[in-house]
N, C-alpha and C positions, 0 to 999 in steps of 0.2 A: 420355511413357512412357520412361522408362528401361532401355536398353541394355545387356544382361547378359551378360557372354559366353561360353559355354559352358565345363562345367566339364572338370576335367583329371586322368586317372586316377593322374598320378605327385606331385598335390597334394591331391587332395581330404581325405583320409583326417586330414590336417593343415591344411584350411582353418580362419582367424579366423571363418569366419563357419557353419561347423558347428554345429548345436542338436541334434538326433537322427544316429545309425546307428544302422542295424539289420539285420542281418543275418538272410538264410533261408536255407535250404539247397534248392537246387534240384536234384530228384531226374532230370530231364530233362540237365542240367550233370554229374550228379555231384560237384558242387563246391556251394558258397557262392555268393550272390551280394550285393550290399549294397545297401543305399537310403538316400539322406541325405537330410535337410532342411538349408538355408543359408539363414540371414538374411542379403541386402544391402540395408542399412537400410531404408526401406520395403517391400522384397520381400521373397519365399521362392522360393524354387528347390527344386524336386524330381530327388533325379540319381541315379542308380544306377551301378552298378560292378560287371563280371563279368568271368569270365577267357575269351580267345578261346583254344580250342587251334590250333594250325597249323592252317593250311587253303593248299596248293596250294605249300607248302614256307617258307608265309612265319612267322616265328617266334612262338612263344608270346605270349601279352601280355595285362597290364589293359587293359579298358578298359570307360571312364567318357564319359556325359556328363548335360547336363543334360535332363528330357524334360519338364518342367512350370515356369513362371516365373509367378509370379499377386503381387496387390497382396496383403500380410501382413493384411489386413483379409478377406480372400478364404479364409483358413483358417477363420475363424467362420463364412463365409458358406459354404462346405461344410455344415460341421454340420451347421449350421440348417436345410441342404436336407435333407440326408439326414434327421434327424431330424423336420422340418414337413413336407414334401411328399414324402419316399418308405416315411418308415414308418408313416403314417397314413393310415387310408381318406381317401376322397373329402367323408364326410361331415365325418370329424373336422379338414378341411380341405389335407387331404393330396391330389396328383394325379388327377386325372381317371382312371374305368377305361382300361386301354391306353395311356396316358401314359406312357413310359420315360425323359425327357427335361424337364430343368428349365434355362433358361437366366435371366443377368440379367447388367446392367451392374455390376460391382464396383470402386470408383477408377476410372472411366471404362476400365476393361477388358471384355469380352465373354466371361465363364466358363459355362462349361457342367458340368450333371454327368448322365448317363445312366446306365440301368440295364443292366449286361452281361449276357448270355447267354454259354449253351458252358460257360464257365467264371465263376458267378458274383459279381459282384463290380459293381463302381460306375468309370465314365471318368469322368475332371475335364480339361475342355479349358478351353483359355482360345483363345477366336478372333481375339481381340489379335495373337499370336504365333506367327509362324512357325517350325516344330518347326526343331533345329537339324542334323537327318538331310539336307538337303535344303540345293539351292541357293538364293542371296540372294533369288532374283527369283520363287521359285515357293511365292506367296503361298498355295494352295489347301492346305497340310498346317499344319492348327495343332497346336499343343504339347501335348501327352495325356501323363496319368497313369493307370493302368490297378489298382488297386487289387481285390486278390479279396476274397472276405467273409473268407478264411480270413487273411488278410494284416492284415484290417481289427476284426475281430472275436476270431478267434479268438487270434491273434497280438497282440493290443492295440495295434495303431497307431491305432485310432478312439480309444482312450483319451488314447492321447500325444498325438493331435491336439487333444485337450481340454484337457490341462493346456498346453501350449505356446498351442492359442488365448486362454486365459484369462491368460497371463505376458503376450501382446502386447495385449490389452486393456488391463489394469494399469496397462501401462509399463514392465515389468518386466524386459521383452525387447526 
């Protein structure tokens, strides 16, 4: 498994390995906030980037990192969950009633995708990976992408998730 290092809010914006921005507007922020995908070569990384205002006199600032790292084989395997097993019944072979939760091995990683509440929308954990919030050694917080439907649907990132998983099929990407 390949070691990726988290990302960096005074480069991202200008990474080689940028495929998507996409910018929301967070009405909670009052500002923007941003979401990228990176290809480093076999991978993708999911990072986001938002503005901290002061807090306790310390200065304004970006900041960015990355909060999802999965095998680029692992975006088709999204889909396919969401689209096989969360948006079909039980019978059409789709999840079990009460079943919120689909996990599998992807490039020998441990991805998960769950169905949110509160607000929502769909997690994609990968349990491979320790989120990069956290110190080295405390292995119990894996790496989550929190996706809302409104992010996902309404916004088209499940579409862009389409076309990018079908460029890395190809070969393209």
């Amino acid at each position: 498994m390949k070691k990726i290092n988290d990302t960096d809010a005074s480069t991202i914006d200008n990474d080689s390995r940028l495929i998507l921005k996409l910018e929301e507007f967070a009405e909670e922020l009052g500002r923007s906030r941003f979401h990228y995908l990176l290809k480093d070569e076999n991978y993708l990384i999911w990072a986001g980037k938002s503005f901290q205002p002061s807090i306790n006199g310390s200065p304004e600032k970006w900041l960015a990192g990355s909060d999802l790292e999965f095998p680029a084989k692992g975006l088709q395997w999204f889909i396919n969950t969401l689209e096989l097993k969360f948006f079909r019944t039980e019978i059409e072979g789709g999840l079990p009633k009460g079943k919120y939760t689909y996990e599998e091995t992807v490039n020998g990683e441990n991805l998960c995708v769950s169905r949110m509440f509160g607000e929502p929308g769909y997690g994609f954990r990968n349990y491979s990976r320790q989120s990069h919030l956290w110190e080295e050694d405390d292995d119990n917080d894996p790496q989550q992408a929190n996706f809302s439907d409104e992010l996902l649907f309404t916004k088209g990132l499940f579409e862009e998730f389409k076309k990018i998983a079908s460029k890395i099929e190809n070969g393209d990407l």
